[in-house]
N, C-alpha and C positions, 0 to 999 in steps of 0.2 A: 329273673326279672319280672316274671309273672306275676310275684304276689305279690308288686308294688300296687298300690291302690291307685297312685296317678297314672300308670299305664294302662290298667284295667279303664277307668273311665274314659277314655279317650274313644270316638266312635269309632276308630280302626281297628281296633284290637276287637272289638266285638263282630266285626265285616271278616275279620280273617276266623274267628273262630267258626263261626258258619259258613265261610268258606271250607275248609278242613275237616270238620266236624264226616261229611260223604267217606271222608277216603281214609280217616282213621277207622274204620271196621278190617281195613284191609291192613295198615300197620299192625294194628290189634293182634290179628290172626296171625302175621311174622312174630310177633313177638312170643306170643304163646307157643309158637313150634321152638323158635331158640332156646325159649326157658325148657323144654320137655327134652331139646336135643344135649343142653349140658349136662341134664341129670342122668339121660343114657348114656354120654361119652363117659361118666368115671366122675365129674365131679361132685365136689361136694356141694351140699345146703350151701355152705359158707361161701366156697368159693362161686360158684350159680349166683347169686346174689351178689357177691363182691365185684363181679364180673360185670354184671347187670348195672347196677347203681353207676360204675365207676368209668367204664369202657366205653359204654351207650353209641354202639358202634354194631350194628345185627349182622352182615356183614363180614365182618372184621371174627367177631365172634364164629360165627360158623366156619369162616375159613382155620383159624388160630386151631379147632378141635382138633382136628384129626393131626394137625401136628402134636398138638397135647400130648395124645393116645399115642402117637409113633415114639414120643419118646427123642423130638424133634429139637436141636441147638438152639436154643433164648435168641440167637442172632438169626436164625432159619423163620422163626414164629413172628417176632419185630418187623422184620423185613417184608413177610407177605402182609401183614397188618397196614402198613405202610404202603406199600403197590397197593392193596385193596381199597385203602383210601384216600389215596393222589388224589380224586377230585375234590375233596375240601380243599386241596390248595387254590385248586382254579377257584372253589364258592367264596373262600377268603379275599381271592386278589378281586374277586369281581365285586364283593360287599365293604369294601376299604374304603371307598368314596363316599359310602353311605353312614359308615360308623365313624370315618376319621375326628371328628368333631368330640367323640366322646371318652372319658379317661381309660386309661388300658384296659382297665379291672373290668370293665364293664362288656367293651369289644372283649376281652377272652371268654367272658359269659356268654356273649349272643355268640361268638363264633361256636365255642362248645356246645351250645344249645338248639342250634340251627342244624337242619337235617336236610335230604335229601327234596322230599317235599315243600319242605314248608322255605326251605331256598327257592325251589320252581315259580310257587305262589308268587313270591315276593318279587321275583325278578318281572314274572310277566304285569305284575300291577303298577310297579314303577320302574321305567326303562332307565330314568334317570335322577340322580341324588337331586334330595329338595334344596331350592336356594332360599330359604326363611326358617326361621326357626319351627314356626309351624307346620310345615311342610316334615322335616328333620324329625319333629315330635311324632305326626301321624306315621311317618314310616317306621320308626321305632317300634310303635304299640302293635303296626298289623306282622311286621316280624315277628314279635315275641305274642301275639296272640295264636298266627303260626305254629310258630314251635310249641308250645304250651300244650295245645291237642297231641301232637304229635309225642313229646315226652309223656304227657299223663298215659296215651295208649299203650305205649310203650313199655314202657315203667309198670302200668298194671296187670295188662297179660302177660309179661315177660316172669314176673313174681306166682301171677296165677299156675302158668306152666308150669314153674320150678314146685311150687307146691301141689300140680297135680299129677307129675312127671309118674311118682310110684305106682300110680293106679292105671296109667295107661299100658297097654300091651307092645312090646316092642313090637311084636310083628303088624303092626297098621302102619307099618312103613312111614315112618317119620323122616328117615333120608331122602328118598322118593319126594315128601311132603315139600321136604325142606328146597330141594331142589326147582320144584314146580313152584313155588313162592318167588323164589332168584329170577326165574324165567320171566315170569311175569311182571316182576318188578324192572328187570333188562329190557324187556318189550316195552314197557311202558315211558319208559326215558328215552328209547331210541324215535327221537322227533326228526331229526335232520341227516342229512345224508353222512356228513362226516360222524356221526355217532353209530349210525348204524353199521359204517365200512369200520370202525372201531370192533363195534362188534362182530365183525366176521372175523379182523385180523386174528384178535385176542382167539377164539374159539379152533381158528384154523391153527395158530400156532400151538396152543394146549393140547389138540390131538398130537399132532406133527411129534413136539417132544412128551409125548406122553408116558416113555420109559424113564423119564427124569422121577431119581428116590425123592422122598419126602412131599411128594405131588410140586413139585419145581415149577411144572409146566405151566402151574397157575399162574405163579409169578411167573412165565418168561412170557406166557400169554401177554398178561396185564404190561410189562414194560416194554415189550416189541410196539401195542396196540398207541399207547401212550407217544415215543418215540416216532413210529411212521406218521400219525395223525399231526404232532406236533412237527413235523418236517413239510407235510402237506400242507398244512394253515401259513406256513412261511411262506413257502414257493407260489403254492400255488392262489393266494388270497383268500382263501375260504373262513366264511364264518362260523365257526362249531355254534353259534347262537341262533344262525340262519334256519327258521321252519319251511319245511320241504314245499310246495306248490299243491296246494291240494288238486 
């Protein structure tokens, strides 16, 4: 939706892209290690790139490898892909009210295209769907101004990686790399309390079964964390949107 000229001109789309513009150095840098960590895991150019282009999931991707490598069941690989990205469901159900107005084709684009951050943006800049058209139009443009940075970063150091994957030394620890990137990125979203007790469930339970083959524990982490949280916000009221007191 980016390279529509009528979104582009719209002042929102330009507010979101300097908005975003700070924190893509840091997507940038995930990207470049993913592209560097497929071409160590085994794959190919082709597949690196097919992956990249197609998946646009960093994430998802870094978990799927090591199953790759193990030689792990298409239904084992799917499945963590799917745990690792449950929270698009919740970015979907929360962006419905915002996109409902516009033909499907187009809501599949902005959902596919919209990311971790550039959902954040958007949610804290408008609490709530516009009632005019104009309203409806601005929040469109600073969505896909959004995401726009965020794919381009993306998309270019992740290619950069892949093509400069031969030349780097395994040993400067790229798993380590990769690892520290995850942290930081988990640290960075954990704003409220019920995200962060998320994050201890998940963590406590992944050691707990951590003799589970095919690294399982990931997934049983990710669906225990998911399950208690979601039992929590029932019973007990809580906001997962709620920022903590400073």
């Amino acid at each position: 939706m980016f390279w529509s000229s009528e979104i582009r001109r719209r002042p929102a789309f330009g507010e979101a892209w300097r908005e975003m513009l700070p924190v893509a150095m840091g997507i940038g840098a995930w990207g470049l290690m993913t592209g560097v960590a497929m071409l160590k895991s085994g794959l190919s150019v082709v597949e690196a790139v097919a992956m990249t282009l197609l998946v646009y999931a960093g994430s998802s991707q870094l978990a799927a490898l090591p199953l790759l490598i193990a030689g792990a069941p298409f239904w084992v690989i799917l499945a963590t892909g799917f745990c690792v990205n449950l929270r698009f469901v919740v970015f979907s159900l929360h962006l419905r009210p915002y996109l409902l107005h516009m033909p499907r084709w187009r809501r599949l684009l902005h959902g596919y295209l919209t990311a971790d951050m550039s959902y954040a943006m958007f949610t804290r800049r408008y609490a709530t769907p516009g009632n005019t058209p104009a309203e409806l139009q601005a929040q469109e443009a600073f969505l896909t101004g959004g995401y726009c940075v965020t794919w381009m970063a993306w998309m270019g150091m992740s290619l950069v990686g892949i093509a400069l994957a031969n030349f780097i030394p395994s040993h400067w620890g790229l798993g380590f790399a990769g690892v520290l990137s995850l942290l930081a990125i988990v640290c960075s979203m954990a704003t409220t309390r019920l995200r962060i007790l998320a994050a201890l469930i998940a963590a406590a339970t992944a050691v707990a079964a951590y003799a589970l083959p095919l690294r399982l524990n990931i997934v049983a982490g990710i669906g225990t964390a998911v399950l208690v949280c979601f039992w929590l916000e029932k019973q007990l009221g809580l906001n997962p949107d709620e920022e903590d007191e400073r």
